[in-house]
VOGU-3710 file (C-alpha; in Angstrom, 3 decimals, decimal comma):
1> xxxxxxxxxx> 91,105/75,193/78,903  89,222/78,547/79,294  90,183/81,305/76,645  92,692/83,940/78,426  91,989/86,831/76,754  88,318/86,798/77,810  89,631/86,829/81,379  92,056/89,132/80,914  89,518/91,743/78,827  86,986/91,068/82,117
11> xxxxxxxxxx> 89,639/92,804/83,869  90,723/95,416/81,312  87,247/96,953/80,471  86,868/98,433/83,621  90,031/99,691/83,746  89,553/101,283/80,532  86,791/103,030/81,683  88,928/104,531/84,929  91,493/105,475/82,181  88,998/107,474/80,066
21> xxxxxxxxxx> 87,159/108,996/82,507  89,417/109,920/84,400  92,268/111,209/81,766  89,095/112,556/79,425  85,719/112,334/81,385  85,701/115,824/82,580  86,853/117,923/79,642  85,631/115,548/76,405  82,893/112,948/76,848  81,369/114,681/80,794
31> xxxxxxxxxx> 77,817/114,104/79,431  78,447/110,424/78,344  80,940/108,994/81,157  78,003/107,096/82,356  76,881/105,412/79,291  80,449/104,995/78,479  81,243/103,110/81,566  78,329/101,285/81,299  78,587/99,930/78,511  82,211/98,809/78,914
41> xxxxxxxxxx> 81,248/97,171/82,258  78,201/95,482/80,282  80,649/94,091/77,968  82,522/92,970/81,062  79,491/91,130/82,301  78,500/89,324/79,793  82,049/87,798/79,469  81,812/86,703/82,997  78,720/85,247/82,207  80,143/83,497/79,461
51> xxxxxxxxxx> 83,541/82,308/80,991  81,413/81,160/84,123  78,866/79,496/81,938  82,114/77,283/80,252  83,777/76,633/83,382  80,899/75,098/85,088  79,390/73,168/82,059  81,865/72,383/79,302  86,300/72,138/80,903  86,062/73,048/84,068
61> xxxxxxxxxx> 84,808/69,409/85,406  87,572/66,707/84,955  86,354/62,810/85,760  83,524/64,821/88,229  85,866/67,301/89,798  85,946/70,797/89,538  89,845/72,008/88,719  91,888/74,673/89,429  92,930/76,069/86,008  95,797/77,978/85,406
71> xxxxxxxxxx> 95,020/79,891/81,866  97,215/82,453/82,087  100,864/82,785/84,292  103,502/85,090/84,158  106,820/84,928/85,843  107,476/88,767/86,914  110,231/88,637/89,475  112,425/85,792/90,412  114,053/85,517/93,745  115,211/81,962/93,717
81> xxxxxxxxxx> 115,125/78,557/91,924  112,165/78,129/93,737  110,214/81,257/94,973  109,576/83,907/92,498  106,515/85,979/91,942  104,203/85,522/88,978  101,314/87,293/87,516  98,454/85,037/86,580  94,945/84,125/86,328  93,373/81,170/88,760
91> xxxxxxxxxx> 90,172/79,817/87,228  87,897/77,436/89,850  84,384/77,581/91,402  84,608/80,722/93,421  86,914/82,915/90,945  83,818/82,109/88,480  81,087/82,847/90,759  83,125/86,299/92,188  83,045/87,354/88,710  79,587/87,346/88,275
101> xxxxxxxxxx> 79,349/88,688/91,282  81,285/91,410/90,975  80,510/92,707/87,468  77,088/91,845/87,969  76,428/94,405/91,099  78,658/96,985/89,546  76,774/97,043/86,357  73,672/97,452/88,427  75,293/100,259/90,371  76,630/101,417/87,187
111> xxxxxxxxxx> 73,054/101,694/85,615  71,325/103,231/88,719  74,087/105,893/89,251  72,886/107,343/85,754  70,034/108,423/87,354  70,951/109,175/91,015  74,011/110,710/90,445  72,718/113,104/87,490  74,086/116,544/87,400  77,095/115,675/89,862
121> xxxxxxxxxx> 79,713/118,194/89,454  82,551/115,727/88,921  80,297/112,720/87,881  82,902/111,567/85,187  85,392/111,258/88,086  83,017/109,288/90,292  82,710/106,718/87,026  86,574/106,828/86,920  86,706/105,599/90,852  83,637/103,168/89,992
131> xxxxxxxxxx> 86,387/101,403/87,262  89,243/101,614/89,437  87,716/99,875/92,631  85,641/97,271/90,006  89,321/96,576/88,138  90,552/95,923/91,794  88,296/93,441/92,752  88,217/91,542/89,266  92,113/91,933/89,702  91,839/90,531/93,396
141> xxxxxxxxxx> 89,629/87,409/92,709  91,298/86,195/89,559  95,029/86,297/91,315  96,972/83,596/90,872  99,296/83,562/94,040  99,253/85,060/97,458  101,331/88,296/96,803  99,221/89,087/93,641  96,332/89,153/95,554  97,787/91,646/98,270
151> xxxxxxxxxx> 98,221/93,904/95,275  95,348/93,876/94,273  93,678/94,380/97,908  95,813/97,157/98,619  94,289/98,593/95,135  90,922/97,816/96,684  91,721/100,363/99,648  92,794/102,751/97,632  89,499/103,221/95,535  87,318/102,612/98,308
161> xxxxxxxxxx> 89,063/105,557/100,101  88,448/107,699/96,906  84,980/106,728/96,998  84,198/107,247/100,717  85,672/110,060/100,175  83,852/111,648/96,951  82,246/114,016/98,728  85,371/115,442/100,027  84,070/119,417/100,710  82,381/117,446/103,920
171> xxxxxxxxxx> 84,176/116,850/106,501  82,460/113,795/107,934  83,078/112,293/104,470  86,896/113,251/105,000  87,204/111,810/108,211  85,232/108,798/107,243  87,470/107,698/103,968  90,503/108,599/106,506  89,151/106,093/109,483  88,587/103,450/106,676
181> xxxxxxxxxx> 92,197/103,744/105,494  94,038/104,071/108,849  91,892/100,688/110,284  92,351/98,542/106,949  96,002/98,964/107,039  96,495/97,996/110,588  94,825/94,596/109,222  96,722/94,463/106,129  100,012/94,784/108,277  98,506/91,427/109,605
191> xxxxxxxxxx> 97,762/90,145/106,282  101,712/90,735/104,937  103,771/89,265/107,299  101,235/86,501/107,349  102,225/86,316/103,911  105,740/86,188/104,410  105,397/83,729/107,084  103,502/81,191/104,665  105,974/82,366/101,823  108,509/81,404/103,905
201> xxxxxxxxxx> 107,490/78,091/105,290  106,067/76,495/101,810  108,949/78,086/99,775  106,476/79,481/97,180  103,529/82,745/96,490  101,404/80,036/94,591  98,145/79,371/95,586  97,914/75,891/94,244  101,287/75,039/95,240  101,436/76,117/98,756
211> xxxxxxxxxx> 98,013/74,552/99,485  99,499/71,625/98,126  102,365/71,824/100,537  100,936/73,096/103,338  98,255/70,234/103,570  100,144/67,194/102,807  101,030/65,240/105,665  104,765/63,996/104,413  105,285/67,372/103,209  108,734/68,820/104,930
221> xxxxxxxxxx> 107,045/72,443/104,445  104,421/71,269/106,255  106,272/69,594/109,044  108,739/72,611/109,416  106,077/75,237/109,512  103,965/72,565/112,760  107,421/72,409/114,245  108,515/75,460/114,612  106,158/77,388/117,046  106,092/80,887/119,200
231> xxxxxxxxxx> 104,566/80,473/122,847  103,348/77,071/122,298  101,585/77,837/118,875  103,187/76,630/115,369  104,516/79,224/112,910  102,111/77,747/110,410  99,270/78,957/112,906  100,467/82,221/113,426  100,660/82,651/109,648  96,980/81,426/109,098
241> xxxxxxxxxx> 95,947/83,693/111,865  97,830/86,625/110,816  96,271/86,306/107,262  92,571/86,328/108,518  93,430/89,528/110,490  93,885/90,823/106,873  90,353/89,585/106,134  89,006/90,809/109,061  89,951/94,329/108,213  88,642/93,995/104,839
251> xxxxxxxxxx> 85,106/92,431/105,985  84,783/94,390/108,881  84,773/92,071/111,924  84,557/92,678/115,422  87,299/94,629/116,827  88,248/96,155/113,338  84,908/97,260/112,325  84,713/100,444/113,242  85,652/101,768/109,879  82,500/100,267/107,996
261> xxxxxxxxxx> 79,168/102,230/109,407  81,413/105,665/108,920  81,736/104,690/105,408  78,584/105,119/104,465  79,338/108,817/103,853  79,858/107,907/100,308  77,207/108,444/97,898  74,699/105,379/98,491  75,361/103,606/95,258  78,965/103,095/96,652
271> xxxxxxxxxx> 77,377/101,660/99,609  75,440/98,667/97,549  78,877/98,583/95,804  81,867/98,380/98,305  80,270/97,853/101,278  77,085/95,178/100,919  78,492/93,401/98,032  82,258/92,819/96,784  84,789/94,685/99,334  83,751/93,509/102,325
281> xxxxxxxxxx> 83,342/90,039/101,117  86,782/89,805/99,678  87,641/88,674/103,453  85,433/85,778/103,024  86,782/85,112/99,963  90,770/85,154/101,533  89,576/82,275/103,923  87,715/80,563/101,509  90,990/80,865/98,757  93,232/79,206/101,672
291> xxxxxxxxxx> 90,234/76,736/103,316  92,067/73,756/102,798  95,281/74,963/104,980  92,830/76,377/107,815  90,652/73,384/107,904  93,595/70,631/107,498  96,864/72,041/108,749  95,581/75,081/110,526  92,161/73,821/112,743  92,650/76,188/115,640
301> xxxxxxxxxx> 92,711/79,086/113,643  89,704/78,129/111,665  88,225/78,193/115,212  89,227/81,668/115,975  87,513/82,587/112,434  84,559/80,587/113,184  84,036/82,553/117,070  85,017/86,473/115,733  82,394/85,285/113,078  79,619/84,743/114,832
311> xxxxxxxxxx> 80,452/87,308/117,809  80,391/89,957/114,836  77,131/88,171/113,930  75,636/88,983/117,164  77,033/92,238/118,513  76,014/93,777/114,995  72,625/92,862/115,149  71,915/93,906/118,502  73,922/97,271/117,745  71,485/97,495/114,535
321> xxxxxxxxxx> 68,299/97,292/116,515  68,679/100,483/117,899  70,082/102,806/115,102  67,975/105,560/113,278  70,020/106,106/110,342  68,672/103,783/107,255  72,181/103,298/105,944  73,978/102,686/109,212  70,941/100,269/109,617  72,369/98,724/106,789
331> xxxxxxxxxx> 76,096/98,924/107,242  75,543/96,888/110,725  73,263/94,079/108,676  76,177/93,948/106,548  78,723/93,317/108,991  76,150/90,780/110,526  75,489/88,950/107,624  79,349/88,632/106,518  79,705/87,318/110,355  77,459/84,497/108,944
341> xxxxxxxxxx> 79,687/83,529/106,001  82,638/83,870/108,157  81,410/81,423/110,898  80,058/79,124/107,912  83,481/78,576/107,028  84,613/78,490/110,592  82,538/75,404/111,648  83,425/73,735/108,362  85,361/70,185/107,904  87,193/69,657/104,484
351> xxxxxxxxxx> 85,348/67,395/101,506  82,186/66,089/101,741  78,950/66,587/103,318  81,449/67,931/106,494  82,055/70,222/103,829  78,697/72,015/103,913  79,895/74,928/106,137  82,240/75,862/103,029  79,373/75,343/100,440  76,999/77,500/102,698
361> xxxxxxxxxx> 79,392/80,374/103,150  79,811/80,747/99,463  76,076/80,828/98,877  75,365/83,222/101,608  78,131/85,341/99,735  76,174/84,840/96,148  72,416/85,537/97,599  73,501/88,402/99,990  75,256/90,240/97,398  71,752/90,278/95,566
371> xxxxxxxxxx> 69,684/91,409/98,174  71,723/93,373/100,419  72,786/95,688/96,687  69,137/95,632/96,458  68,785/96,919/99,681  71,059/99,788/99,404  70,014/101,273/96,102  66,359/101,108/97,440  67,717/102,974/100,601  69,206/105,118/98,183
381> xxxxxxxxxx> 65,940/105,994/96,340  64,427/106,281/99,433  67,021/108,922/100,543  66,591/110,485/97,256  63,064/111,107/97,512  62,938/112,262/101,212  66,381/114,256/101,242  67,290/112,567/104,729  69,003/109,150/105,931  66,896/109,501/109,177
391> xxxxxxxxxx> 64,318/106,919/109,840  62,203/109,833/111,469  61,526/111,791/108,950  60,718/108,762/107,114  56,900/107,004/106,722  54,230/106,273/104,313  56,220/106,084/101,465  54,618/102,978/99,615  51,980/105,198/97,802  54,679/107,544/96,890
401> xxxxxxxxxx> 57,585/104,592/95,834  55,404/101,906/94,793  58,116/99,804/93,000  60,834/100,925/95,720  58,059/99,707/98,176  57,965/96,226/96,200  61,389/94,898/95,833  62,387/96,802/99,482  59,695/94,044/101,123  61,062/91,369/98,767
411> xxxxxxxxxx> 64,781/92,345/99,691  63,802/92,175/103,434  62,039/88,947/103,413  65,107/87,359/101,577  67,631/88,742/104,531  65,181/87,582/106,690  64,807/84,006/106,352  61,702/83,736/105,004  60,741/81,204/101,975  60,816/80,565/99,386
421> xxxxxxxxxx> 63,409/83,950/98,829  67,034/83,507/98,747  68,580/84,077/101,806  65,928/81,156/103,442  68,242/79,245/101,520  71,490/79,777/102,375  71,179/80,952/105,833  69,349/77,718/106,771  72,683/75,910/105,447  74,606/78,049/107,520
431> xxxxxxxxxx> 72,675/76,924/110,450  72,494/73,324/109,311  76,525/73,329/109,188  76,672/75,125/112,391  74,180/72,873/114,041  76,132/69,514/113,157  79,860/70,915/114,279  79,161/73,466/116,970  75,869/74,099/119,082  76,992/77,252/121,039
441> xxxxxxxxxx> 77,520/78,779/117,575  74,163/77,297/116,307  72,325/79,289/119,430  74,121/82,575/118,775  73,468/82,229/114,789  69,356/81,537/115,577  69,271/84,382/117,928  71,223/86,233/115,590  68,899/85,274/112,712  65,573/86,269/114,502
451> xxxxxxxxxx> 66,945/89,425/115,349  67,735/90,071/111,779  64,193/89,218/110,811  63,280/92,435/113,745  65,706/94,812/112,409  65,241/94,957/109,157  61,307/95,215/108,939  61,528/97,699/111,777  63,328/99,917/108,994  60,778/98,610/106,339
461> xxxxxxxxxx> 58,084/99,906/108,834  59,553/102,767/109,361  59,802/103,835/105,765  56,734/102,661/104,560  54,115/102,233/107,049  54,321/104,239/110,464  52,591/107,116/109,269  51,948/109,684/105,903  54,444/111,249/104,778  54,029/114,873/104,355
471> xxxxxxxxxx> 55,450/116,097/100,777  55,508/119,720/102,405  54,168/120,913/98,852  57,421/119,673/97,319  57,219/117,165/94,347  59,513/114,212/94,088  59,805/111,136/91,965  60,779/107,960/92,463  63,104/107,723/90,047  63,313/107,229/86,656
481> xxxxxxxxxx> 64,090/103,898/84,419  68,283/103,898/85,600  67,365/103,936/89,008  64,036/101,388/88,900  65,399/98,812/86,618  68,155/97,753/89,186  66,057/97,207/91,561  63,335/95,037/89,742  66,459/92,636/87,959  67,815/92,468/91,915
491> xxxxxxxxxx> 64,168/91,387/93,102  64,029/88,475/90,911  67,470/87,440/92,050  66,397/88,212/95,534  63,446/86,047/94,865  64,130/83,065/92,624  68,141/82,469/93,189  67,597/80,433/95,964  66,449/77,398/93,360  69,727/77,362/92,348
501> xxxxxxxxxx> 71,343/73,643/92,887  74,781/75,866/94,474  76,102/72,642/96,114  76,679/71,211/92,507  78,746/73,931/91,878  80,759/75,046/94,782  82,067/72,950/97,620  85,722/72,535/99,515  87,093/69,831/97,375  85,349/69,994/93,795
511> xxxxxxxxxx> 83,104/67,356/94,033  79,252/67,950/93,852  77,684/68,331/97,216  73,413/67,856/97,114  72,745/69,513/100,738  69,177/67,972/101,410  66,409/70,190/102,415  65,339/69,376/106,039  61,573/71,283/106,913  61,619/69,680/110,471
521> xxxxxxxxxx> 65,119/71,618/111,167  63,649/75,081/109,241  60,249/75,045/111,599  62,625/77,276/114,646  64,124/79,675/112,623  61,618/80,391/110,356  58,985/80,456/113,497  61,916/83,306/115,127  62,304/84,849/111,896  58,270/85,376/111,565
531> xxxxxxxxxx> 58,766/86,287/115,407  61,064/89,000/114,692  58,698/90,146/112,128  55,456/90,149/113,751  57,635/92,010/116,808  58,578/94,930/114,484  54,807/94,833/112,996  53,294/95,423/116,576  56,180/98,364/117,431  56,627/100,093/114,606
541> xxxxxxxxxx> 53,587/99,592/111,894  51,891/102,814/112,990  53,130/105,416/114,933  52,945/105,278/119,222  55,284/105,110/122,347  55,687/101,863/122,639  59,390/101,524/121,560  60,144/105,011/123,368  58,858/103,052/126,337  60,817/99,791/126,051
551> xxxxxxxxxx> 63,655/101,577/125,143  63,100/103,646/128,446  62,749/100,184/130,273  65,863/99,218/129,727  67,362/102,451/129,419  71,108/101,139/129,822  71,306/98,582/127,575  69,517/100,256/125,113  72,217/103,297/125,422  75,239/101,188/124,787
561> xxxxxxxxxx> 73,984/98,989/122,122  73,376/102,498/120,202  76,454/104,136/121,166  78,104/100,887/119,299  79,188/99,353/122,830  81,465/102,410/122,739  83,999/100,161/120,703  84,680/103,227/119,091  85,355/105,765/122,268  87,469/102,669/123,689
571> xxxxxxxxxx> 89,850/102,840/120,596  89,902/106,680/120,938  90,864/106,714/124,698  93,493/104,210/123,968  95,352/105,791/120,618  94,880/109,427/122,452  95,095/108,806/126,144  97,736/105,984/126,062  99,410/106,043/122,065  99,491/109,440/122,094
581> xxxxxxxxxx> 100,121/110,725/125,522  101,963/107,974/127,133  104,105/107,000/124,313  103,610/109,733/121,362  104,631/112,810/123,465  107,238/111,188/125,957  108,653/110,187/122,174  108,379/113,315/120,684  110,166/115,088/123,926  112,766/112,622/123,658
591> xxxxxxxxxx> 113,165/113,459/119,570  112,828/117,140/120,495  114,819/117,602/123,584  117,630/115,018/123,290  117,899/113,477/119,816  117,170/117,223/118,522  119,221/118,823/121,505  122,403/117,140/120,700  122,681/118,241/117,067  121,411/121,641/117,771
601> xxxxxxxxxx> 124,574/121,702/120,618  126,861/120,493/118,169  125,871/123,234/115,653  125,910/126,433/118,521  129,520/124,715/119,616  130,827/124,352/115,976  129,391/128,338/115,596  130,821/129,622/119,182  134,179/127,754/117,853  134,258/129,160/115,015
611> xxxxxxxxxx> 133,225/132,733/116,074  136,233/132,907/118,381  139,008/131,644/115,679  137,395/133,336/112,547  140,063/136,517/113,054  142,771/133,773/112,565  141,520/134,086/108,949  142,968/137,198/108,391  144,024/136,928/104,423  147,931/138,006/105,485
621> xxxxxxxxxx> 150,306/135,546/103,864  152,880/136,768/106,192  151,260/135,505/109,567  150,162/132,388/108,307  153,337/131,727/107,635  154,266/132,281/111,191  151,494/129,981/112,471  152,932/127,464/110,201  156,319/127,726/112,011  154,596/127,712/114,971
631> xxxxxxxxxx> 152,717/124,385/114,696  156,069/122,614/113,146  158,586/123,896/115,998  155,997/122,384/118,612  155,565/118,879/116,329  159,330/119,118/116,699  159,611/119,456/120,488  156,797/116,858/121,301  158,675/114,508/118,706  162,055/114,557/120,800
641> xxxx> 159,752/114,852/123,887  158,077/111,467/123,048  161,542/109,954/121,384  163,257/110,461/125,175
//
């Protein structure tokens, strides 16, 4: 059994470092917040290093299975004898791999903001929200039961608004932390009364126990929550569905993705952080938590997961092809590559080699994380150096950025496809699992994979190649050691984690899964993937018309796919045109005119009232007296009147 206290000390550090920086940062230790924080989320690191390393090689293997340890529990609140909600620590394959994960890229962005973010005016603060959100996350992947983690998730919103919005004196920046809120909440209504539904059904917040009841066949939870249903689909359904709206929110997914390019307003090493490595993934990471219910009580809504997957997959990529910004570029990968994890898990059986959908998702999570961080903090020394996010004003930079140059093309290649990097890996798993349980989503994924291959090395062209870049007599560096040694450590990942035997590690039901390596099925999409290179090569290597002219060919489709497919002027028309005009103001007319109109009537009648009988109140004993005699004589005649 794994030591507590390291787990729980993973989780405190960083919060330690949001309490200090933020209570002290600014008026005590301003010009060490950054080393300060670093160094606490170092020690942080290395313990998830170390708990990881003793979970996978020394307890957490029992007679060749992977458990789900409990180290830690808690009983906070009790409702019942048998539902009450506890505070605890779940240790299995994923928890241990999300903690590397997650410390691991925000001690990278840690590092690198020590250089990028030098001589920020509230750069102890910006450490501060660093802590919180990286506290949130450990906190989220490390819960114990169902309503734990929707604490922690809703903590996850909350930094990630704080962050988006660090540059607050801009108001694209406001209304960008603002849109991320508003959509992620719509989802997380989703997510809560999926929780309550599931709560309901199994009788308990417990991950291990509800799985356990909502998955065995003579289960009464489980046959209650099949039989009762809501227009022909089982409560247990609508719960499962409801749930991975939550995740959908969180990981950006087609229709609630709309939030996720605008984020990018944040400072770029917020991007690597929130939005290519550990937020957006903690949707993934919901399905994958609850797998077993989705893939063996819940199969149609692992369908739906497995379609808005791969139609996120698709529509992103395309929308990404035609983008100028290097960070919206990026934002739209993102969204495209989570697509690919989702769908993984999607077209996944439970246990064995059926299994590899689940095993492939989780790997794509590990190896993306890597390169797509990578990705961002080069963009973000890019954007440093050139003082613009626009791909125009971009080109030549490889003699100027030699080692952003380096481990950009190495990040690329990886996202690509291309071997021996690490996303040739676990993409062609993805497409392996997809292949064997669903071709439709097999032919989407490929396309979606060679378009991939296009987009990105059209923005690695673009930067680097298309033509020299004119310094205008101004100097710039690089960066120094913070910013470059992030990216180097994330190039070797980017390059050599593919190796890693993942299967043996992490698969649906514990037990060791070798996925074997098939070259005849890699030939197509590593043939589209070099494709998709070779097309951006010819288009964008040096400068010419040629994609003014194709993009002039077809002129249309080329104008929605960069105005988004107007996803985003659809929701406006419908919150402002419909929401707010045909409901909002008829509601606030009713609230104003009759709701407001009948206590405003009551108050001028109580004051006309009371205007005309105020000179009854005339202070003279002697004619209240009369009135007094008044009112009794006429009780007394309608008395005998009514008596008769």
């Amino acid at each position: 059994m794994p030591n507590a206290s390291h787990i729980i000390l993973i989780l405190l550090l960083p919060f330690a470092s949001f309490l200090l920086m933020g209570l002290f940062g600014r008026s005590y230790i301003k010009n060490l917040s950054g080393l300060i924080s670093t160094a606490l989320l170092f020690m942080a690191t290395c313990l998830a290093f170390y708990v990881a390393y003793g979970y996978f090689f020394e307890y957490g293997k029992v007679d060749g299975v992977y458990q789900k340890l409990v180290p830690f529990k808690y009983i906070w609140l009790t409702f019942s004898e048998g539902l009450s909600i506890d505070m605890g620590i779940l240790l299995d394959p994923i928890t241990a791999m999300m903690l590397v994960v997650v410390t691991l890229i925000s001690l990278m962005v840690h590092i690198y903001s020590l250089g990028y973010m030098k001589g920020e005016e509230r750069f102890a603060t910006y450490y501060s929200f660093l802590g919180l959100f990286t506290f949130s996350m450990l906190g989220l992947v490390i819960a114990s039961n169902i309503f734990q983690i929707y604490i922690f998730w809703e903590l996850v919103g909350v930094s990630s608004f704080l962050l988006i919005g660090y540059y607050f004196e801009k108001p694209s920046a406001v209304a960008a932390c603002k849109k991320a809120f508003i959509v992620t909440r719509f989802a997380d209504l989703g997510f809560l009364i999926g929780i309550l539904i599931l709560a309901f059904y199994s009788g308990t917040l417990d991950f291990t126990t509800l799985i356990q009841r909502l998955t065995t066949p003579e289960s009464s939870q489980l046959k209650s929550a099949l039989t009762a249903s809501f227009i022909g689909i089982s409560a247990l359904t609508w719960g499962m569905l409801l749930v991975f709206v939550g995740g959908a929110g969180k990981s950006a997914m087609f229709p609630l993705h709309i939030w996720l390019p605008d984020a990018m307003e944040g400072p770029t090493p917020v991007s690597a952080l929130i939005h290519a490595a550990t937020m957006v993934v903690a949707g993934v990471f919901l399905v994958a938590r609850l797998f077993p219910v989705f893939a063996l009580s819940a199969p149609d809504a692992l369908e739906v997961v497995a379609y808005v997957g791969v139609i996120s997959a698709v529509i992103a990529a395309i929308i990404a092809c035609t983008q100028t910004d290097i960070k919206r570029v990026l934002a739209f990968s993102t969204m495209s590559q989570i697509g690919f994890m989702m769908f993984a898990l999607g077209v996944s059986k439970y246990g064995g080699e059926a299994g590899l959908g689940y095993t492939a998702s989780m790997f794509h999570l590990f190896t993306h994380a890597i390169f797509k961080a990578l990705l961002f903090l080069g963009a973000g020394a890019v954007i440093h150096f050139v003082h613009s996010n626009d791909m125009n004003d971009m080109g030549g930079l490889r003699k100027y950025m030699p080692i952003t140059h380096i481990t950009f093309l190495i990040a690329c290649l990886a996202i690509s496809g291309v071997p021996p990097f690490a996303g040739f890996f676990s993409k062609e798993e993805i497409l392996l699992a997809a292949f064997q349980h669903n071709p439709l989503i097999y032919w989407l994924a490929l396309l979606t994979s060679g378009l991939t291959a296009f987009y990105m090395f059209r923005l690695y062209f673009s930067i680097f190649w298309k033509k020299a870049y004119h310094s205008h007599g101004e100097h710039h560096s690089e960066g120094g050691f913070a910013m470059m040694m992030p990216l180097v450590l994330l190039a070797i990942g980017a390059a050599g984690l593919g190796f890693v035997p993942f299967g043996k590690f992490v698969s649906s039901d514990g037990l060791p899964l070798v996925s074997d390596f098939h070259i005849q099925f890699s030939i197509l999409p590593v043939t589209l993937g070099l494709t998709g290179i070779l097309m951006a090569l010819y288009l964008y290597k040096n400068e010419n018309s040629k994609p003014d002219s194709i993009a002039t060919a077809v002129k249309s489709i080329y104008k929605v796919a960069y105005h988004k497919f107007y996803i985003d002027e659809l929701y406006l028309f419908v919150t402002k045109n419909i929401l707010f005009n045909m409901v909002g103001r008829p509601a606030a007319w009713f609230d104003k005119n009759v709701v407001d109109g009948m206590v405003n009537a009551t108050a001028n009648s109580t004051q006309k009232i009371s205007e005309k009988i105020k000179g009854l109140q005339s202070g003279k004993v002697q004619e209240y007296g009369i009135y007094f005699l008044a009112g009794a004589i006429a009780l007394v005649v309608c008395a005998i009147y009514l008596w008769k």
